[in-house]
C-alpha positions in Angstrom: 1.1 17.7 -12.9 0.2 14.2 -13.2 -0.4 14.1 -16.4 3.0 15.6 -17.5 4.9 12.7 -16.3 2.1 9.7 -17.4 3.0 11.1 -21.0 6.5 11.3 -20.7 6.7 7.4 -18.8 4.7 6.3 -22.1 5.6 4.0 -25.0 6.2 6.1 -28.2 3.3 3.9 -29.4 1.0 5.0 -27.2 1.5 8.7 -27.5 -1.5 9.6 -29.5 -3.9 7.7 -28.0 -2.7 9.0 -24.5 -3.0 12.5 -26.3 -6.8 11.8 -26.9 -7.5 11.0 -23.6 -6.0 14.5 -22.0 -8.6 16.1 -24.1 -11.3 14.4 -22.3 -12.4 16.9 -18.7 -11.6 15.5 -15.2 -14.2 13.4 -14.3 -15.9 15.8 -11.9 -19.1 14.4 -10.7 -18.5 16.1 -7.3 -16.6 19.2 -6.5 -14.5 19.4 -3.0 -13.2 22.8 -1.3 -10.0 22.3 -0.5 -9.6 26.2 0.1 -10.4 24.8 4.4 -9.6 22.7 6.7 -11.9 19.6 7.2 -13.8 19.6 10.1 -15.1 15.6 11.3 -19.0 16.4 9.7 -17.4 17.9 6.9 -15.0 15.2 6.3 -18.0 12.3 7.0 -20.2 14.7 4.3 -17.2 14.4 1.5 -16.5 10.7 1.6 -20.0 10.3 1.6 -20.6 11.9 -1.4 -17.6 10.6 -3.1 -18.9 6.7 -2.3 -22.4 7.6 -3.5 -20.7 9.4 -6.6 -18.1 6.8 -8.0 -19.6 3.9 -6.5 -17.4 2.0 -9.6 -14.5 3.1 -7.7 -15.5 3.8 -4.0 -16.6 1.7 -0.8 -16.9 3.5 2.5 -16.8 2.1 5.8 -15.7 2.8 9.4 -14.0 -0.2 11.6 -15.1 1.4 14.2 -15.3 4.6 16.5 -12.9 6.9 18.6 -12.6 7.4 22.5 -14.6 10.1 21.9 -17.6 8.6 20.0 -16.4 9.6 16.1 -16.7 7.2 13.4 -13.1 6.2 11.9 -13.6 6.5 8.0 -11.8 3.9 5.7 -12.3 4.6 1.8 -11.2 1.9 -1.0 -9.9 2.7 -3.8 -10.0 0.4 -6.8 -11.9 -0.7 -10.0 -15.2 -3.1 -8.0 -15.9 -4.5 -11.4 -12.5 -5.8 -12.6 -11.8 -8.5 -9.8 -12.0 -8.5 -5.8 -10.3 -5.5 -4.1 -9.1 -8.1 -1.2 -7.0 -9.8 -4.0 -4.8 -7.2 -5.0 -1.8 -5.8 -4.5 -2.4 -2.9 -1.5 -1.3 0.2 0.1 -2.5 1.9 3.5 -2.2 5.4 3.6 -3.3 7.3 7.1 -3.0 10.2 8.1 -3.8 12.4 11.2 -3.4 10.4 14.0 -0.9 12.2 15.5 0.2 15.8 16.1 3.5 15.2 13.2 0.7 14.4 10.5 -2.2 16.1 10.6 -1.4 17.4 7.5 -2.1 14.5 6.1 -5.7 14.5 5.8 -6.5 17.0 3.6 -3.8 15.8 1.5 -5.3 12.3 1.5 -8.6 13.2 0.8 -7.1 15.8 -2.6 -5.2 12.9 -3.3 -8.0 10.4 -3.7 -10.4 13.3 -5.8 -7.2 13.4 -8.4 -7.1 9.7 -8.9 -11.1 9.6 -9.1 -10.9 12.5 -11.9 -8.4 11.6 -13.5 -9.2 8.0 -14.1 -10.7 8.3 -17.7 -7.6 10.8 -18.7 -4.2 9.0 -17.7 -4.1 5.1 -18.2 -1.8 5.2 -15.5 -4.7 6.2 -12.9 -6.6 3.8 -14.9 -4.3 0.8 -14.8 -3.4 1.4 -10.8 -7.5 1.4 -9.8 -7.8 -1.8 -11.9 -5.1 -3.7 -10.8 -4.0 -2.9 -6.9 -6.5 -1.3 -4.5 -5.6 1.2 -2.0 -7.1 2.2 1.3 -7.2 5.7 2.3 -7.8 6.3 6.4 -8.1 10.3 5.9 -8.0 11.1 9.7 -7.0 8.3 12.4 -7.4 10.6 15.7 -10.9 12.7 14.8 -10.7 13.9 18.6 -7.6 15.3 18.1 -8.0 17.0 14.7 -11.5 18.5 16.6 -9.4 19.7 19.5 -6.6 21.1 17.5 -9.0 22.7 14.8 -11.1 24.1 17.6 -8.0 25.4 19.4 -6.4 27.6 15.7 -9.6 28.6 15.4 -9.9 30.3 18.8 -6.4 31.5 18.8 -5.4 29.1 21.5 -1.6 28.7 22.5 0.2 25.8 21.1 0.4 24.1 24.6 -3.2 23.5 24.3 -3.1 21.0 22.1 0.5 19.4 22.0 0.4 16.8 24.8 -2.9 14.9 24.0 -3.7 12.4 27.1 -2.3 9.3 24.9 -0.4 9.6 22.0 -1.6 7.1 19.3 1.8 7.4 17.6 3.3 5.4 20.8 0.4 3.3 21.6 1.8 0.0 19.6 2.8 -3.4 21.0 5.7 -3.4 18.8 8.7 -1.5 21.0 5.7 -0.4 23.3 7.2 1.1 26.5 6.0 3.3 29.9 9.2 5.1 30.1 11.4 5.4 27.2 11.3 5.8 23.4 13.7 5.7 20.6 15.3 9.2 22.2 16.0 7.5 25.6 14.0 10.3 26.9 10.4 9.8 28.5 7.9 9.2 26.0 4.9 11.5 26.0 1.4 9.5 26.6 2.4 6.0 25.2 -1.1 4.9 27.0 -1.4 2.6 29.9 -0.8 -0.6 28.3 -0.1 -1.7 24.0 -3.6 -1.1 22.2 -5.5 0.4 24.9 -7.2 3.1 22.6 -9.8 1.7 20.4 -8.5 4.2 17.6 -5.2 1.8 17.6 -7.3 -1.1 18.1 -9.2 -0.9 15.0 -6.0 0.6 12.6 -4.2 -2.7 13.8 -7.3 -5.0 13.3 -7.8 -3.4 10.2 -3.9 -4.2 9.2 -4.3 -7.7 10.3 -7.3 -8.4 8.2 -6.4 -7.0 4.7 -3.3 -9.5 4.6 -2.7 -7.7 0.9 -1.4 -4.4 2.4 2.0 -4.6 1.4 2.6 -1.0 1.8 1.5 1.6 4.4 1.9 5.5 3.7 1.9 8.5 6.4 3.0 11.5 6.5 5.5 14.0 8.1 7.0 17.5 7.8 9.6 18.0 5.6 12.2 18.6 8.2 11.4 15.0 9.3 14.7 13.1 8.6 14.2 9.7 10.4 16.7 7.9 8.2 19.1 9.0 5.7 19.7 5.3 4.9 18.1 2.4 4.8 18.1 1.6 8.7 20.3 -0.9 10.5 17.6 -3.4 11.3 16.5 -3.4 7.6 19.7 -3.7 5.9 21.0 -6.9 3.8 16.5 -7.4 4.2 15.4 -5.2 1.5 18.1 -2.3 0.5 17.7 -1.9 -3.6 13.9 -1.9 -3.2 13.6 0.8 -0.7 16.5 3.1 -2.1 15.3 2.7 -5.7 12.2 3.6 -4.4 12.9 6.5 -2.5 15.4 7.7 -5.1 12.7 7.3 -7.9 10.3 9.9 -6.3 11.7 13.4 -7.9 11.6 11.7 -11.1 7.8 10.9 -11.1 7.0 14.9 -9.7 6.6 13.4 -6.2 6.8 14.4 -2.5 10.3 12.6 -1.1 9.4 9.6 0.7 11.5 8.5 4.3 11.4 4.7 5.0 10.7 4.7 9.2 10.4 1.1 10.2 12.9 -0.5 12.9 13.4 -3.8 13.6 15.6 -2.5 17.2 14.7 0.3 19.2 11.4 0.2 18.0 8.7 3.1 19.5 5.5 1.4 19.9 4.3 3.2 16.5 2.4 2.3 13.4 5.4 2.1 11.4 7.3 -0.1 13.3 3.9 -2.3 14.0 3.4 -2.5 10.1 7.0 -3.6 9.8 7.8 -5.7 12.6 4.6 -7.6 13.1 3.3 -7.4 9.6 6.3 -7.1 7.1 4.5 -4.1 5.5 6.8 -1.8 4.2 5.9 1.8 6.3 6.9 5.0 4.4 6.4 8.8 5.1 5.6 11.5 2.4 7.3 14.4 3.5 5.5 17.8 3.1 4.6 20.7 5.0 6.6 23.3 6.9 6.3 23.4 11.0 5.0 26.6 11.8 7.3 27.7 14.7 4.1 29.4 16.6 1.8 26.4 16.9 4.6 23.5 16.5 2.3 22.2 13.4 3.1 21.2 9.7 -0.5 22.1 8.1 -0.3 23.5 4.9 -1.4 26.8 4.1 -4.8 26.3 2.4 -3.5 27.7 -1.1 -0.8 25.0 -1.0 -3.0 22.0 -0.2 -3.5 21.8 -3.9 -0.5 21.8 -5.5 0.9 19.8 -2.1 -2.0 17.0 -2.9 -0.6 16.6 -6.6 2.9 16.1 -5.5 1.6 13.3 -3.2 -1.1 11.7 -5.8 2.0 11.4 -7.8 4.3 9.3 -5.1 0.7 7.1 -4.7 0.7 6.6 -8.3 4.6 5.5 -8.2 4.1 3.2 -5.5 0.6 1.4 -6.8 2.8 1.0 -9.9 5.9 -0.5 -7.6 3.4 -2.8 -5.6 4.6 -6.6 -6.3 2.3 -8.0 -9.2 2.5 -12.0 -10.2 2.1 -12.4 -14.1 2.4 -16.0 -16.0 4.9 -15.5 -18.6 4.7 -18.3 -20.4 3.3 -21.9 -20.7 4.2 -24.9 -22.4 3.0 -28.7 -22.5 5.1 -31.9 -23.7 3.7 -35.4 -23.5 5.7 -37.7 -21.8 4.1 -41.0 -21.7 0.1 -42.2 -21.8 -1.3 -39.8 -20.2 1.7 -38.3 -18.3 2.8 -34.6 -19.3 4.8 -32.6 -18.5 4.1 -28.8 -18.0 6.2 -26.0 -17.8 5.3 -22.0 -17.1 7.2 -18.9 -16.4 5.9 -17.1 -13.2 7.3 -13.2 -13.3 7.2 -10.1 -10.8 6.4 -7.2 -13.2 6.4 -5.3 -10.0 9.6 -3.6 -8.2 9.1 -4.6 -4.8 9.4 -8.2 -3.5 6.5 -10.1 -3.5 6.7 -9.9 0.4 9.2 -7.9 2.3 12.5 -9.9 3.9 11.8 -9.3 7.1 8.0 -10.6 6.1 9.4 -13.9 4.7 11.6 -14.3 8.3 8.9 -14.0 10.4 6.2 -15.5 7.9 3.7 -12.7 7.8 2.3 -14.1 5.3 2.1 -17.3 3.4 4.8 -17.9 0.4 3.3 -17.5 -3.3 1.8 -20.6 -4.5 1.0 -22.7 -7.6 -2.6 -24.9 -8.1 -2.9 -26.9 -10.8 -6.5 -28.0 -11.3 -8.3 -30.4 -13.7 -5.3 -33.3 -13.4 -3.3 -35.0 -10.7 0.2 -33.6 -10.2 2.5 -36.3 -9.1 5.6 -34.3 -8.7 7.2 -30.5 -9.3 10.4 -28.5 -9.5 11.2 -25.1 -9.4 14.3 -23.3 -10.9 15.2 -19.6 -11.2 16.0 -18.4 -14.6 19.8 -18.3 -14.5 19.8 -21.8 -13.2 20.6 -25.1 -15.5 18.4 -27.7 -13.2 15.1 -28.0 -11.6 14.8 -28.2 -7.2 12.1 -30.6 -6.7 9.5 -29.1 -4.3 6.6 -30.8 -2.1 3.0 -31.1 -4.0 -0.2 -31.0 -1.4 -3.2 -31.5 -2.5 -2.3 -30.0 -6.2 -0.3 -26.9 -4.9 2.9 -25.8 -4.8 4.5 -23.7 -2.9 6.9 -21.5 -4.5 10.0 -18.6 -3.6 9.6 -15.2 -2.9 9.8 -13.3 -6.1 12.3 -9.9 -6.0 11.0 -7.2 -8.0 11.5 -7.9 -12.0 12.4 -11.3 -11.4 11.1 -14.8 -12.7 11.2 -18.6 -12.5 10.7 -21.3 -14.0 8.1 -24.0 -12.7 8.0 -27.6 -14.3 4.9 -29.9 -13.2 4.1 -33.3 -13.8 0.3 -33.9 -14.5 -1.7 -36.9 -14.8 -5.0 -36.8 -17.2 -5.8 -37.9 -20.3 -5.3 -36.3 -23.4 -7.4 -33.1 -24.0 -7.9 -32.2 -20.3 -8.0 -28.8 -19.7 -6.3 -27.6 -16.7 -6.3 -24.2 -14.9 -2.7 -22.7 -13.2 -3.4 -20.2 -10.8 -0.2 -18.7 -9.1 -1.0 -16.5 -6.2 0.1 -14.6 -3.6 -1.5 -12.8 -0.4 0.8 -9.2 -1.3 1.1 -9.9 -5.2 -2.4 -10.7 -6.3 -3.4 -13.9 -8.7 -3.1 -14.7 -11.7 -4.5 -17.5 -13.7 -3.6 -19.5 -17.4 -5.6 -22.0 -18.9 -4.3 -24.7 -21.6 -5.4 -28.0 -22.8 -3.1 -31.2 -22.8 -2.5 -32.1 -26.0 
């Protein structure tokens, strides 16, 4: 299914060539059954063999372990040769670590075997692992996929297994309460105090470290119907970029997508965490019916397949949506001695904002910024495209800091340099959600 839509997204120029490589086999160095559902050793065995398989590709590791003494997997996704991972634009997507998507690991994991074999076939798969890097966290609550896995298999009652001790999903310090949730009704489990599972300990540490996340993905039935809109809290903050893309997902042959962050009434979950405290955008791929005898959304096993293609294409939508800093253009014009000036074009060629609104009010993370090496810069300016003049901006040490980019957008930067003729000098523009980007020219 993917490869239907790469062709049809494709130059007219690029036709043929895109044509050769669907004649090329999947790139199958290991073979997964998804005809089951993944039990924790089976799930530990499969990303094992997918790290030691695609090592190009794959690095495994586990932040840390469950209440119950199982090893949280974390897989990333992304080309290990082309640049560092850390530096590129990023997406989180977990799943399982609740009872509303458990679904999602299965899904993950099919997910992540179609971008692996389909690398070589569809430049799009190609182009996403080189240039962003995503982090797959298959199953955030092993103890209770065990204990609900155990309990279908044994024929257990639904009641079994649907009010676990703490519920992860309400275990965050962001809208964290004893009592209430976003309902107004008593919340089920939110743990005795923000954080106190080590699961949610480690998925928030995890968050805080990669600072390149820009997008986290769960899942949810397909009845789940948070928001119809973009909600309150988030509105005049980042409306076009979330409807276009939540809109754009039927287009692409994937899942529909529900934004869930709040910035009021939050619930103490991931979603709101990522948003709230982060500036992450959090989004939901819907899929999966709830079975009205166990209350659950897993997928029958014959539909995990064709479910998992639907999703691999939303993944492949947002990697390509992920902000993405390009230089546009440079230009160099003596003024005086050995005083130029310089000018360059910065661009998002990505469609979301190279860090969310609400990200940019509460600093989340630091502004994109400009170094100039190889000279002394003695002054800059900044002005967006459709402006006639230049805003002079602070220089610190040879770097400037520059606006938040919207999706598509550009600007123009103008430097003064100091250095004699035939310096060369290096402009790297950069950005903890947008990646780098460097240019070289000499002054002359």
């Amino acid at each position: 299914m993917l490869a239907a839509f790469a062709l049809c997204l494709l130059p007219i120029q690029d036709v043929g060539a895109e044509k050769r490589r669907l004649t090329l086999g999947p790139d199958k160095r290991v073979e997964l059954d998804f005809q089951h559902y993944y039990k924790t050793r089976e799930l530990r065995i499969a990303l094992s063999s997918l790290a030691a398989t695609y090592p190009e590709f794959v690095q495994l590791e586990t932040p840390g372990k469950s209440r119950g003494g199982e090893d949280l997997w974390v897989v990333r996704l992304g080309d290990n040769a082309n640049s560092d991972p850390a530096t590129k634009p990023a997406m989180f997507i977990y799943a399982a670590e609740g009872l509303s998507n458990l679904q999602g690991t299965e899904l993950a994991l099919a997910s992540l075997v179609e971008f692996l074999q389909e690398n070589a076939r569809q430049e799009r798969v190609g182009r996403a692992l080189r240039e962003t890097t995503m982090y797959f966290m298959p199953c955030g609550n092993p103890d209770l996929r065990t204990l609900v896995l155990d309990g279908l298999e044994s024929g257990s009652s639904a009641g079994a297994f649907t009010n676990p001790r703490v519920d992860l999903e309400r275990n965050y310090p962001v809208g964290w309460g004893p009592f209430h949730d976003a309902g107004a009704a008593l919340s089920q489990g939110p743990g005795p105090y923000p954080l106190s599972e080590p699961e949610t300990r480690q998925v928030a540490s995890f968050l805080i470290s990669h600072e390149n996340i820009g997008v986290v993905v769960g899942f949810a039935p397909s009845a789940f119907k948070l928001n119809s809109a973009v909600p309150s809290g988030a509105q005049g903050l980042e409306p076009e970029s979330l409807r276009s893309l939540r809109d754009g997902q039927s287009g692409v042959g994937g899942a529909l997508l529900e934004f869930t962050g709040r910035t009021a009434d939050e619930r103490g979950c991931f979603d709101d965490f990522a948003y709230g405290q982060f500036g992450a955008w959090p989004l939901r791929v819907l899929v999966g019916d709830i079975d009205a005898q166990t209350g659950l959304a897993l997928p029958r096993t014959d539909e995990i397949g064709p479910q998992a293609k639907r999703v691999a294409a939303s993944l492949l939508a947002l990697s390509e949506a992920l902000p993405r800093l390009a230089i546009a253009g440079t230009s160099v014009q003596r003024l005086k001695n050995d005083l130029w000036q310089v000018e360059l074009s910065i661009a998002n060629n990505g469609q979301l904002r190279t860090q969310s609104g609400l990200g940019s009010a509460r600093n989340a993370v630091a502004a994109p910024r400009l170094q100039v090496r190889g000279g002394k810069v003695l002054g800059a300016g900044l002005r967006a495209l459709k402006s006639d003049s230049y805003a002079s901006i602070p220089v610190d040490d040879g770097q400037v800091s520059l606006s938040e980019l919207e999706g598509g957008a550009q600007l123009r930067a103008r430097v003064l340099v100091l250095a004699p003729a035939e310096t060369s000098l290096e402009l790297t523009v950069s950005s903890p959600r947008a990646g780098t980007v460097t240019a070289a020219l000499v002054l002359r």
